[in-house]
N, C-alpha and C positions, 0 to 999 in steps of 0.2 A: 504494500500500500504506500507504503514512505517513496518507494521509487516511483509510483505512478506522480506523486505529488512532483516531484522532482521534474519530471519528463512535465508535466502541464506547466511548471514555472517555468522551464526555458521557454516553452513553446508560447508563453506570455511574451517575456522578454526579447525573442530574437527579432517579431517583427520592427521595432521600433529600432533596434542598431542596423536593421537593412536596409531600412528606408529614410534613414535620417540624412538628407542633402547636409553637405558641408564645402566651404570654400578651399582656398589654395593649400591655407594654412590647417586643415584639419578642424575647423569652427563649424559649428552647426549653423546654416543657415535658415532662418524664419523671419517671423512678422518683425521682430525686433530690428533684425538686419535690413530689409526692404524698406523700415522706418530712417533709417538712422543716412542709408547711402543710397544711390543711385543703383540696382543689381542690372550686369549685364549679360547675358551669358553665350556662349559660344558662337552660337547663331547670328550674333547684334542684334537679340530682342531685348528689350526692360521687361525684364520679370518685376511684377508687381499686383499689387492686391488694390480689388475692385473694391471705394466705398459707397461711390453714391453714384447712382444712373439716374441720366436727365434725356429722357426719350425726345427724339426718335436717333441720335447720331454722335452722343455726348459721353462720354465714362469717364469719374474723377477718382484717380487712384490716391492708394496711401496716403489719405485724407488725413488732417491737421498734424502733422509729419514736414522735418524738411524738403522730403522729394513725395511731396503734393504734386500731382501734374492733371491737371484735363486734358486728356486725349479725345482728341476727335475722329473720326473715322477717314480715313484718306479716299479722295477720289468717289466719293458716293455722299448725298446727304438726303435727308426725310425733310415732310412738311413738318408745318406745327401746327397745333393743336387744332386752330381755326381753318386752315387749310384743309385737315385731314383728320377729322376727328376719331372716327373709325380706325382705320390705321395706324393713327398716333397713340393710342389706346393696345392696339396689339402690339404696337412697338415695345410701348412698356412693359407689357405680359413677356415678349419675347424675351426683352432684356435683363427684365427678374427672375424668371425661370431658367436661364443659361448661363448670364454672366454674375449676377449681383452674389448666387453662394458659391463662388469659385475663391480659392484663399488666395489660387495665384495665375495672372492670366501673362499673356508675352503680346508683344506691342513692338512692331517693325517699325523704326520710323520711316520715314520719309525720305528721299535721298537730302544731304545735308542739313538733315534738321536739327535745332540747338537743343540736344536735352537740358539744356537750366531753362529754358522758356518756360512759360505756367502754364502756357499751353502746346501743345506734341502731337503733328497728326500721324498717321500710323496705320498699318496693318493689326487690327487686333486678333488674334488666334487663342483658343483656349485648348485645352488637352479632350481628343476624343473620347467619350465612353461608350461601352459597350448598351446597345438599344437594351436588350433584358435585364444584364445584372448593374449597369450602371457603374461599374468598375472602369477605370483608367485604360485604353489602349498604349501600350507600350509606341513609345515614338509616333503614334497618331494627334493629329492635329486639327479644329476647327477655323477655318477662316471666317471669324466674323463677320467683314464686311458683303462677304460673298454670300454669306447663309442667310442674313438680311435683306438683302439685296434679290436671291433667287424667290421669295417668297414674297416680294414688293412692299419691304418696309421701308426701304428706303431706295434711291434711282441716281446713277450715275451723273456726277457733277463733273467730273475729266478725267479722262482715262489717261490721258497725260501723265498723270500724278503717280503713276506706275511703270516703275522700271524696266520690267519684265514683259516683254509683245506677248508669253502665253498666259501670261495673268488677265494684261486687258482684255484678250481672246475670250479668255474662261470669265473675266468679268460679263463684258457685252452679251454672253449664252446664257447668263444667269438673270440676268435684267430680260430678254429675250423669252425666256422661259415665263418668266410673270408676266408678264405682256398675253403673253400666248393662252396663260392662263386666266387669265383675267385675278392676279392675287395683288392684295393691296391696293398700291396707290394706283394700279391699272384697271382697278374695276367701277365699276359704274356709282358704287356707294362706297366712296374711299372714305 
């Protein structure tokens, strides 16, 4: 019996030394740390934690913090309220249901964007989960602005604003797609 106990206490204990992100130095990285400095990580994303969503095209991270930033969505923006009431309404469902309980989301700037500016526009991406168990996809990723975008919360402002010709591509088929569908701001009671 004494050894069953033993075997469930590791088996408490190992998830949390597996999963523990840490920086160069061996540090644990968390809220603490995404408070205190700018996090960037391999990619050139800002890892950082979502506080407060301002619908339809708006995210203020690591709120009352030195690196406070509103990021904007790059190259796509939504109506407001009086515009779009309807879909200004599901923008906000969208964005509290996907982005608001994420601890940590990634944020591609712009090409030369200043990250000390208060404000950052950006490619937002959160981490995929799996449809049934809701668990983390290993190296999978959600593009924000596109997943918004294909479901017409919001509508291409300049494709310009992206670096990459297969992004815009994959942009414009996603805007395209809502169109086709008639979702969002392409339907007849936006």
């Amino acid at each position: 019996m004494k050894r069953l106990w033993i075997i469930i206490g590791f088996a408490l204990l190992l998830p949390g030394c597996v999963s523990q992100t840490v920086d160069s130095e061996g540090n644990p990285i968390g809220k603490t740390k995404l408070s205190d400095e700018l996090v960037i990580d391999s990619a050139g994303r800002v890892i950082a934690r979502p506080t407060h969503i301002y619908a339809p095209d708006r995210i203020v991270v690591n709120g009352d913090t030195p690196t406070e930033r509103e990021i904007r969505l790059l190259g796509v923006e939504g109506l407001s309220e009086d515009e779009a009431p309807i879909t200004y309404q599901k923008s906000q469902e969208w964005l509290h249901n996907y982005v608001a309980g994420e601890d940590e989301i990634y944020i591609k700037p712009a090409i030369n964007a200043d990250l000390d500016a208060d404000i950052i526009y950006g490619i937002v991406y959160l981490r995929a989960r799996d449809k049934k168990t809701g668990e983390p996809i290993p190296g999978g990723y959600v593009n924000v602005n596109m997943a918004m975008l294909s479901v017409g919360l919001v509508k291409i402002r300049d494709l310009r604003e992206f670096e990459d010709e297969g992004l815009r591509q994959r942009m414009q088929e996603a805007q395209d797609m809502a169109k086709r569908e008639k979702e969002g701001l392409w339907s007849k009671t936006r």
